[in-house]
C-alpha positions, 0 to 999 in steps of 0.5 A: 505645554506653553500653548496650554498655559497661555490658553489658561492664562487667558481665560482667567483674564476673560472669563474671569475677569471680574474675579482676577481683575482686583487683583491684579489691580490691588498689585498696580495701584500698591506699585503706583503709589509705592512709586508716588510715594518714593517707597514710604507706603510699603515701610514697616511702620506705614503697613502697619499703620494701615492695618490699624487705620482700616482695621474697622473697614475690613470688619464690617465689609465681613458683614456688609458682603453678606447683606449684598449677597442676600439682595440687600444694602446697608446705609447705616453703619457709620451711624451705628458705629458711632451709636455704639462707641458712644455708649460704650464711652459713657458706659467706660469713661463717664461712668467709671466701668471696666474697659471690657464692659464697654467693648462688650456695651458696643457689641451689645448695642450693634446686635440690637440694632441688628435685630431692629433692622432686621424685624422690619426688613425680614418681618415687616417687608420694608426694603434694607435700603429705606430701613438703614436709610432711617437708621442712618438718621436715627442712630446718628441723632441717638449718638448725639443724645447720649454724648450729650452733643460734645466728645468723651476720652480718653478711655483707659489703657485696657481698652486702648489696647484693643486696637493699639497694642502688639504682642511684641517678643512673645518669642523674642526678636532677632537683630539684623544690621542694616547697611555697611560698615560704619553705617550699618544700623542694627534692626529687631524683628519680632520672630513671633510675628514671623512665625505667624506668617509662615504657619499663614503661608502653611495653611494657605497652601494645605487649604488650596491643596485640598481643595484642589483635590476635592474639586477633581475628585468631583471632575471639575476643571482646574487650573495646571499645576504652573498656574496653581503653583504660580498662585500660591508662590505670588500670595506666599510672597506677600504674605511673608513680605507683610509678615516681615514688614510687621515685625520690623515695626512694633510686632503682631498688632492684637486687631490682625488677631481679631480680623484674622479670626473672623476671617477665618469664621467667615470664611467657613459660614460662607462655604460650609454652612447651610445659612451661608448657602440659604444668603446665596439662594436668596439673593441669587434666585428669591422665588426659587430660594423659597420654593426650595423651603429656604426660610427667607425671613429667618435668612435676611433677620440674621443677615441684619443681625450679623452685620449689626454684631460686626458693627458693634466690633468695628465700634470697639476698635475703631473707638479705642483707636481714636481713644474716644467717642465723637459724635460725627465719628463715622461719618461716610464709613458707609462709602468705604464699606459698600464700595469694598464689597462692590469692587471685591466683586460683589454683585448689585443683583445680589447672589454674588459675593465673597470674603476674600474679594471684599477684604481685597476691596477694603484693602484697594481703598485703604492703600488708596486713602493712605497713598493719597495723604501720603502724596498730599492730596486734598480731603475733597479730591479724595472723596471724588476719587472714591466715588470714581472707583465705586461707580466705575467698579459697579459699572462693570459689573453691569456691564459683564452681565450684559455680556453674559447674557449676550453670550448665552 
């Protein structure tokens, strides 16, 4: 039994190094920092200041993965966010509208920008990444038209609390006293925030289970029940450890609610759908993905779409968090996303590629933007630390590839 562990252990840490290795970093540089920062990154209200720092981040590498995996790459969401958050501040704060036409506006405008890009990456054959690259500069030059080259805010309530409100005692709360004696310190924690992250745990558990059914029904290998049963403790754990930590805060925040959805929507179209399968086929094998009858420009046109509609949320939300619209607003989100993706697991060859290692990706990157203002570091080391990890993450996967192919 220990021999048969120990094997299986093993073979996850190797042959599927690039899959297990996120996160076994993710959890190395949570502890780093958690220590670094004497405790303060992993405090109620610090985990629920990530989620709504990085929330716009997770959004977009929902779509950015897809355009990776299709073979492509997108220079231009940071321009287009800030495109959109522009003409939904005019629309809202000079005009007078209701703040849901302005959400709807943003969304509006990165489905368009989605279907520009598109028409000449599917139709015309120019490569995504001259594309983007030209409607970085279009998009941020048009930002700075319709702002009129200075900012607008602040928006209106309802539209503030797209990325900043909670539900908080939808189900009440419960009172637990911290400490001893004298210096116990009578502490409230949402019970409805809790009971989302057990129903979460739940599903987590019926969705493995059934998969692992399905694939030995079909004879494919699986791991042993202890490394299954492993797994699904250890991320239970941290789901309910963030459960926890959220409602000791200000509550459920209303963007998880947006992020978890499209999650959810994502990971479905990526697995269960013919266009997620086509994304595949195309940027895994072009000339077979075609000769198969895949549509590929139908395919790389709604690639280009869809990441222009996420966008256009991430431009709602990150807006209404800043409760404004600037015009160098999203200035190197580009960098967070791509990078997201590209350490997630995601493949520069195109083909390989999924949700839930970019959202691990996103959250590599916000944990390690958060720890390091946490512990002081400069803006400019920063950036240098990112650039860092994103080569040296696109590094190795390069440098699987060559073991792979010398293996075979």
């Amino acid at each position: 039994m220990k021999n048969n562990v120990f094997t299986e252990v093993k073979d996850l840490l190797t042959h599927n190094l690039r899959t297990s290795g996120i996160y076994i970093a993710f959890v190395a540089i949570i502890l780093i920092f958690t220590i670094t920062t004497g405790g303060t990154l992993l405090s109620p209200e610090n985990v629920t200041n990530i989620i709504l720092q990085n929330a716009h981040i997770l959004i977009m590498a929902l779509g950015m993965i897809l355009v990776i995996v299709g073979g492509h790459i997108d220079l231009s969401v940071g321009s287009v966010l800030a495109f959109a958050s522009a003409v939904s501040a005019v629309l809202v704060i000079r005009m007078g509208m209701p703040w849901w036409v302005g959400v709807l506006a943003a969304i509006v405008v990165g489905i368009i920008v989605g279907m520009w890009q598109g028409f000449w990456v599917a139709y015309v054959g120019i490569p995504a990444f001259i594309v983007t690259l030209a409607g970085m500069l279009l998009f941020r030059g048009l930002t700075y038209l319709v702002l009129d080259n200075v900012s607008l805010s602040p928006f209106p309530h309802g539209y503030r609390e797209v990325a900043s409100g909670f539900l908080d005692g939808l189900f009440g709360s419960i009172t637990i006293s911290e400490g001893e004696g004298l210096k116990a310190v009578p502490v409230t924690a949402d019970i409805f925030t809790l009971v989302i992250g057990v129903l979460a745990v739940i599903g987590l558990i019926v969705s493995s289970m059934r998969t692992r059914r399905t694939r030995q029904s079909y004879n494919q290998a699986v791991e042993s029940n202890f490394l299954f049963i492993l797994k699904l403790a250890v991320v239970s754990v941290v789901i309910l450890a963030f459960a926890w930590a959220l409602s000791y805060n200000r509550g459920f925040p209303y963007v998880l609610i947006t992020v978890a959805v499209l999650i959810l929507i994502y990971n479905v179209v990526t697995n269960r759908t013919v266009f997620g399968r086509h994304v595949y086929s195309v940027g895994g094998n072009l000339s077979a993905a075609r000769l198969s009858g895949v549509n590929v420009r139908s395919t790389n046109f709604w690639v280009m779409v869809n990441m222009g509609f996420l966008t256009g949320i991430a431009a709602a939300v990150f807006s209404s968090r800043s409760n404004g619209a600037q015009p160098g607003m999203g200035n190197m989100f580009e960098l967070d996303v791509i990078a997201a993706c590209f350490i997630g697991g995601a493949s520069t060859m195109g083909g390989v590629g999924r949700v839930g290692g970019a959202l691990v990706g996103g959250l590599v990157m916000a944990v390690m933007t958060n720890g390091m203002q946490l512990m002081g570091v400069p803006q400019s080391l920063q950036l240098v630390i990112k650039g860092l990890v994103l080569l040296l993450a696109v590094a190795f996967d390069i440098y699987n590839k060559r073991r792979a192919g010398a293996t075979r």
